[in-house]
C-alpha positions in Angstrom: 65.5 -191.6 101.8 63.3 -190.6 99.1 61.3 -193.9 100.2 60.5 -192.3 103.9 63.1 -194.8 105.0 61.1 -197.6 103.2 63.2 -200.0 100.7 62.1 -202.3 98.0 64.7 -204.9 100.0 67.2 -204.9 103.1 70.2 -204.3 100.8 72.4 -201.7 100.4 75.0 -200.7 98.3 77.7 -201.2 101.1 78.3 -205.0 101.5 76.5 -206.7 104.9 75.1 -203.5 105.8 71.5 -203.5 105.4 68.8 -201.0 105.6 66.4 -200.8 109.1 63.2 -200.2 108.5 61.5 -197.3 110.7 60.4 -198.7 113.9 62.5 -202.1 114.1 63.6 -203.0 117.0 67.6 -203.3 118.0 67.5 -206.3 120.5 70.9 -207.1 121.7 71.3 -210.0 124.2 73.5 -212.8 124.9 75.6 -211.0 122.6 73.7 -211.6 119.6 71.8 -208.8 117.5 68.1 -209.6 116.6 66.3 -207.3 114.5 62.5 -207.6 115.6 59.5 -206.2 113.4 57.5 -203.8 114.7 54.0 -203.4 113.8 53.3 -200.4 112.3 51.4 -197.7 114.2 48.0 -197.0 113.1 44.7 -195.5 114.3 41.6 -198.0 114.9 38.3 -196.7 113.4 36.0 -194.9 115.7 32.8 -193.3 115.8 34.2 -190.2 117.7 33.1 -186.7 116.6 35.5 -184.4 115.1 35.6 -181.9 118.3 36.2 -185.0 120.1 39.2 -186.0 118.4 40.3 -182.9 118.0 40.0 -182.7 122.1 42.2 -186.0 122.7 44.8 -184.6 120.1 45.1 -181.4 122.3 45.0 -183.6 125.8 47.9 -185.8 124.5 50.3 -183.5 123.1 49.5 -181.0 126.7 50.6 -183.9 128.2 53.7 -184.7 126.2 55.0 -181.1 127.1 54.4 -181.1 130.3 56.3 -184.2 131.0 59.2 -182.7 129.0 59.4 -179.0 130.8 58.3 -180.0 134.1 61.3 -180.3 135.8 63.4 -177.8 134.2 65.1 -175.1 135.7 66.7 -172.8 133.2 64.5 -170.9 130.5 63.9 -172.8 127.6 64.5 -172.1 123.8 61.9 -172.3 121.3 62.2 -172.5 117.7 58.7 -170.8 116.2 59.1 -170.5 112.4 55.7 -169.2 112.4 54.1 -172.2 110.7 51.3 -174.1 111.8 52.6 -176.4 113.8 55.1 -175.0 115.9 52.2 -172.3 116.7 49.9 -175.3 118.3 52.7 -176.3 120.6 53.5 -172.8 121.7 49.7 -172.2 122.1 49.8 -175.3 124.5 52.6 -174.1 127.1 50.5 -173.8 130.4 50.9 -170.3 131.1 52.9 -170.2 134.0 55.6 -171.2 131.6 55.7 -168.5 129.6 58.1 -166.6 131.5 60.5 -168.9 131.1 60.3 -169.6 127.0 62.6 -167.5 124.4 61.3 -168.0 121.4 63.1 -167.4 118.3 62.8 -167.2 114.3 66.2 -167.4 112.1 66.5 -166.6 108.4 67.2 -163.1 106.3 65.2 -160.5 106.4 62.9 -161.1 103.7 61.4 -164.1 105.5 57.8 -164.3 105.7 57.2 -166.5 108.4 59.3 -164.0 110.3 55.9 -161.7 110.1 53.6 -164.3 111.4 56.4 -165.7 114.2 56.6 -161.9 115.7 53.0 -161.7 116.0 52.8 -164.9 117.3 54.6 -164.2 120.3 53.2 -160.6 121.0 49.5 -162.4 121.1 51.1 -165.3 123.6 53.0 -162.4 125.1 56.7 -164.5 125.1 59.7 -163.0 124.9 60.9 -163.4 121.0 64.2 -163.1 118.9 64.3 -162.2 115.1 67.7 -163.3 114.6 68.6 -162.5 111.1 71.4 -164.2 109.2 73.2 -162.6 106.5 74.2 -164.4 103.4 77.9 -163.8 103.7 77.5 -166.1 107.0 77.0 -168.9 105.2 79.7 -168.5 102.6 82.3 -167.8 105.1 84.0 -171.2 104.9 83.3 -172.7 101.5 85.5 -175.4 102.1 82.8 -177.0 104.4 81.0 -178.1 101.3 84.0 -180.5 100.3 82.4 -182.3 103.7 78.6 -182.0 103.8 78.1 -181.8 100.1 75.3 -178.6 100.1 75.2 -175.3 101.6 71.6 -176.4 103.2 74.2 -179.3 104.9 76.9 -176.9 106.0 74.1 -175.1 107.9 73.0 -178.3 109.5 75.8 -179.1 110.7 78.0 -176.1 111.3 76.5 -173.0 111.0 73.6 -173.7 113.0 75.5 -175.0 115.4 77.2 -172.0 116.2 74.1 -170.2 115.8 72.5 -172.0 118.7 75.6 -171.9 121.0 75.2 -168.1 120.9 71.0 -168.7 121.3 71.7 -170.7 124.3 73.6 -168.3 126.2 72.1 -165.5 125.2 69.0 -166.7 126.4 70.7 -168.7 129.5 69.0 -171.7 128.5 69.7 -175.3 128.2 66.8 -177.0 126.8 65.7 -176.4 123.4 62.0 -177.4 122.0 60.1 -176.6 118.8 57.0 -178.3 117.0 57.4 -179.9 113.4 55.4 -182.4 111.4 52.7 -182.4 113.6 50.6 -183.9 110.5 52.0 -187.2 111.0 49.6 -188.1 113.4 47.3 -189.0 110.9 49.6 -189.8 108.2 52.8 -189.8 106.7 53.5 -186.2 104.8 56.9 -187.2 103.7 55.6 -189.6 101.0 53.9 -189.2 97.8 51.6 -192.0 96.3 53.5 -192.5 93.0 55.9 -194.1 95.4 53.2 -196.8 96.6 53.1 -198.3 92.7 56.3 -199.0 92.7 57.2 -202.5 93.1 61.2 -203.0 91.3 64.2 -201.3 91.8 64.0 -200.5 88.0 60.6 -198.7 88.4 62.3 -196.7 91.1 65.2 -195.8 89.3 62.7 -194.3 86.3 60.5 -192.7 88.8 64.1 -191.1 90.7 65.7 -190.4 87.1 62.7 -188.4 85.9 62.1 -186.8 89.1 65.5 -185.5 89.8 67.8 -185.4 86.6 69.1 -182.4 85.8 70.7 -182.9 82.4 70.6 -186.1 80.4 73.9 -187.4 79.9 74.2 -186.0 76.5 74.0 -182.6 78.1 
């Protein structure tokens, strides 16, 4: 994980199971599994003008959420943190849409991008829920860390959950959207370079003890 879902090999630590790079290709026929290379997606070099560019970028994502809410018939859900890029994909709903979308922000009160979400969707004039959640909700069954390790993974996979169920109905919706990582349409944002020099497992190990050690062993 910390390698954006690169490895240094296939191997794992769990015997005959071995790591699928992003993009490969599951081909199962005959009853035999090939794994087939995928070459990685990339941008050729152009002479295009920025405003150009820009003007595809905003043609092809229009697209992409037209063919995804054309057809539906209940409202739709839409999570706006307030950050850039779910802001762009609101911004591009066609307008006769806009009756239909609930947006909606979750956190605690002191969030900031609560502030910028709320305006947000008074200037796109959508309907918007600031649904704040308390700290006590997400230390109302403990246990649940015996499971998924981290409070941030007992939300994940519990809390928000429930959370949503209750969105959903509220909001008599089926169909939740929401714009994230829009940046990787020029690039990966997940990686850092220092992870590009490394070429051994016992570079990596360095790089991952330094980064994320807590206390030596001493300690």
């Amino acid at each position: 994980m910390y390698l954006n879902g690169r490895s240094l090999d296939k191997n794992t630590f769990i015997k005959k199971i071995y790591t699928i790079h992003p993009g490969t290709l599951l081909k199962f026929q005959n009853k035999k599994l090939r794994l087939l290379e995928i070459q990685t997606f990339h941008y050729k070099k152009n002479n295009k003008k920025q405003s150009e560019i820009i003007n595809d970028v905003k043609k092809k994502l229009s697209e992409a959420i037209e063919m995804r809410v054309k057809n539906i018939k209940s409202n739709i859900t839409f999570g706006l943190s307030g950050g850039y890029d779910s802001r762009i994909i609101l911004g591009l709903f066609p307008n006769n849409y806009k009756k239909k979308i609930k947006t909606v922000t979750i956190g605690d009160k002191y969030s900031l991008e609560k502030i910028s979400a709320k305006k947000v969707a008074s200037l796109l004039k959508v309907y918007h829920l600031d649904l704040k959640i308390k700290k006590d909700f997400y230390l109302k069954d403990p246990s649940k860390i015996l499971n998924y390790g981290n409070y941030n993974n007992i939300f994940k996979n519990g809390t928000k959950e429930e959370i949503y169920s209750k969105i959903f109905k509220k909001n008599k919706s089926n169909f939740f959207i929401q714009g994230n990582a829009l940046d990787v349409l020029i690039a990966s944002s997940f990686s850092i370079k220092k992870l590009f020099r490394i070429k051994s497992i016992d570079e990596f190990l360095n790089w991952y003890l330094k980064t994320n050690e807590l206390f030596s062993l001493n300690e």
